[in-house]
MIVEX-955866 format. One record per residue (C-alpha): z, x, y; residue number from 1. Coordinates in Angstrom, 3 decimals, decimal comma. Layout:
! MIVEX-955866
- up_east_north_seq
- Z_X_Y_NUM
...
END
This chain:
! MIVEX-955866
- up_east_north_seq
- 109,506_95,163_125,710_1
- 110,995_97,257_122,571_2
- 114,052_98,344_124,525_3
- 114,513_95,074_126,959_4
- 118,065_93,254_126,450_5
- 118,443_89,579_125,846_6
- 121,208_87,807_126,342_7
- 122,357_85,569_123,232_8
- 125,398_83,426_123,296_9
- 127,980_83,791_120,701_10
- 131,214_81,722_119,985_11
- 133,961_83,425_121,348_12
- 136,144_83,551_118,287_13
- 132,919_84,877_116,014_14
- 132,381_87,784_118,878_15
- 136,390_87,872_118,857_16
- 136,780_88,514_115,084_17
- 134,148_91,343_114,953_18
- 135,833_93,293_117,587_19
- 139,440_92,915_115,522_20
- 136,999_94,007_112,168_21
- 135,603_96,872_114,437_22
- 138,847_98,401_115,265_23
- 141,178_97,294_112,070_24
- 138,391_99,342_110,116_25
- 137,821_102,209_112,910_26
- 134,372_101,878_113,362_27
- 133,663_102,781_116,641_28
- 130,363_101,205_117,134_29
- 129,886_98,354_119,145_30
- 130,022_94,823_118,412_31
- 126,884_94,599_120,159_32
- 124,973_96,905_118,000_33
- 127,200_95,155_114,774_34
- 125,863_91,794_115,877_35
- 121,720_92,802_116,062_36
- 122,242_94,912_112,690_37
- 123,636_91,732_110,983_38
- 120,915_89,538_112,535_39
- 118,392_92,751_111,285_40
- 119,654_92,226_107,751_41
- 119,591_87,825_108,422_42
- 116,050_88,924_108,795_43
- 115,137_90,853_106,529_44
- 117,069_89,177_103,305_45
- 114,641_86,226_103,889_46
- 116,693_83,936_106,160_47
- 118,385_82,198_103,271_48
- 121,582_82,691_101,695_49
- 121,536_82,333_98,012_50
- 125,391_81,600_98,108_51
- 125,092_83,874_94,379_52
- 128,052_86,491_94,350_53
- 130,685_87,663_91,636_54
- 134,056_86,078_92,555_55
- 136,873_88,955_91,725_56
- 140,319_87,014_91,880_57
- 140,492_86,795_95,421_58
- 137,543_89,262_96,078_59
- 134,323_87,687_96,726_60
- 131,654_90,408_96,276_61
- 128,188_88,365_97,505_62
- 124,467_89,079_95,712_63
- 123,682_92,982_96,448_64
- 126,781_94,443_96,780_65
- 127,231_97,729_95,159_66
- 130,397_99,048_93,035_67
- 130,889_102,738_92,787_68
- 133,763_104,536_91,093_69
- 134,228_108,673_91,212_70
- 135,300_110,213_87,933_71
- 135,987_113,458_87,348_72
- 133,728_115,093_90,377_73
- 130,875_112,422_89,803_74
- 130,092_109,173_90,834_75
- 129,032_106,063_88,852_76
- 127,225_102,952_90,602_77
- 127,311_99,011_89,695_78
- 125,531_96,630_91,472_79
- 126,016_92,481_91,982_80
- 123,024_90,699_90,569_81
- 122,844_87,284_90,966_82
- 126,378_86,310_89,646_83
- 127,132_88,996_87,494_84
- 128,014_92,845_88,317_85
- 125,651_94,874_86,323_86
- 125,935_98,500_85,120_87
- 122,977_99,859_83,293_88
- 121,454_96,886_83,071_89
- 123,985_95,354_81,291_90
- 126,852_92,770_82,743_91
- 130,199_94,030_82,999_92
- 133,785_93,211_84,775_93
- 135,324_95,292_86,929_94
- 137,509_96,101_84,487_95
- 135,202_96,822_81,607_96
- 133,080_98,928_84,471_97
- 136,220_100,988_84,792_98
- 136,506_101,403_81,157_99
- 132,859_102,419_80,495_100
- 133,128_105,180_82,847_101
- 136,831_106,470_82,121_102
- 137,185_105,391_78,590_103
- 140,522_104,252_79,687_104
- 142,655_101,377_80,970_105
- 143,298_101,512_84,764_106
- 143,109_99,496_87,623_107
- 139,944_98,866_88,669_108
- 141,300_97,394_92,411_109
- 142,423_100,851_93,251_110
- 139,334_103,105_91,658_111
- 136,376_101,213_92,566_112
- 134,909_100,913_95,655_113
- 132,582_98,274_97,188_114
- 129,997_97,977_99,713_115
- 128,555_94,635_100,985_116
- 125,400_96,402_102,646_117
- 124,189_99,752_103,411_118
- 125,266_99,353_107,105_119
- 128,598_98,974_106,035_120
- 131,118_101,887_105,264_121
- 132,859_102,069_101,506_122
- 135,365_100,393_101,064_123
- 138,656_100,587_98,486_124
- 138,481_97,053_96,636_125
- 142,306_96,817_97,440_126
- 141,746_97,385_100,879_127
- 140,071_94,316_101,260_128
- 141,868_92,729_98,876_129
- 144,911_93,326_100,744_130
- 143,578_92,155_104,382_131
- 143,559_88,024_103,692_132
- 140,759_86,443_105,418_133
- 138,920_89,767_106,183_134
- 136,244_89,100_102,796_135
- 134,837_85,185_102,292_136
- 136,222_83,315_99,623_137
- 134,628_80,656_97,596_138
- 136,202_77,684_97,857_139
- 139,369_77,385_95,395_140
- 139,504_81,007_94,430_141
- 143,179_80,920_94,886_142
- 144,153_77,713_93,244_143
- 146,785_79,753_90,668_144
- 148,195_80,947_93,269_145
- 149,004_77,636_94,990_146
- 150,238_75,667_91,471_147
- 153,036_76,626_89,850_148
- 152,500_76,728_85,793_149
- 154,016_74,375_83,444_150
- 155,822_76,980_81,294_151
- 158,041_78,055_84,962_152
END
């Protein structure tokens, strides 16, 4: 019964959208095998979501995801706890996780890299932030965006 096939029915769009994720990213495994591996991980995170996540800007980074940044030929790892990203046990921004590491102002969009599980592939932060729609939002993330400010 291990390696018997059941047939599950899926909304067309959801099944839709993972094969346009699949090939926009160039991961050439099916969205078959995507589909069990994200019902795997449903499974094993307890069946609940917590809805806790760090909300970068636009980026939403969700409980668990890691952070890792390469500087100068090693690599340095953050993680999402809860709502805050923490680095050593302490919290930390994005930006203030770049500056621990370097010791210098950059940007941390373009030097960190994230990764929402450890089925998924790393990821540039402004590749995703770049793709709209392709991370969750929460709700209102890009109010700024839509108001114009008093002072224009």
């Amino acid at each position: 019964m291990r390696n018997e096939a059941m047939t599950v029915e899926v909304p067309t769009g959801l099944y839709l959208d993972v094969i346009e994720k699949l090939r926009r990213s160039g991961d050439l495994r099916s969205p078959d095998h995507v589909l069990a591996l994200a019902l795997k991980n449903w499974l094993r995170s307890g069946s609940k979501a917590t809805g806790a996540g760090y909300q970068w800007k636009e980026l939403y980074l969700p409980d668990g995801t890691e952070l890792r940044m390469r500087y100068r030929g090693s690599y340095h790892y953050a993680a999402v706890k809860g709502d805050q990203i923490m680095y050593f046990s302490e919290p930390v921004t994005p930006r203030a996780f770049v500056l621990l590491v370097t010791g210098t102002v950059r940007n941390p969009s373009r030097d960190i890299w994230i990764r929402r599980n450890v089925n998924e592939v790393w990821t540039r932060a402004d590749a995703w932030r770049s793709q709209p729609g392709s991370v969750p939002a929460m709700a209102g993330a890009n109010r700024r965006r839509n108001v114009r400010r008093w002072s224009d």
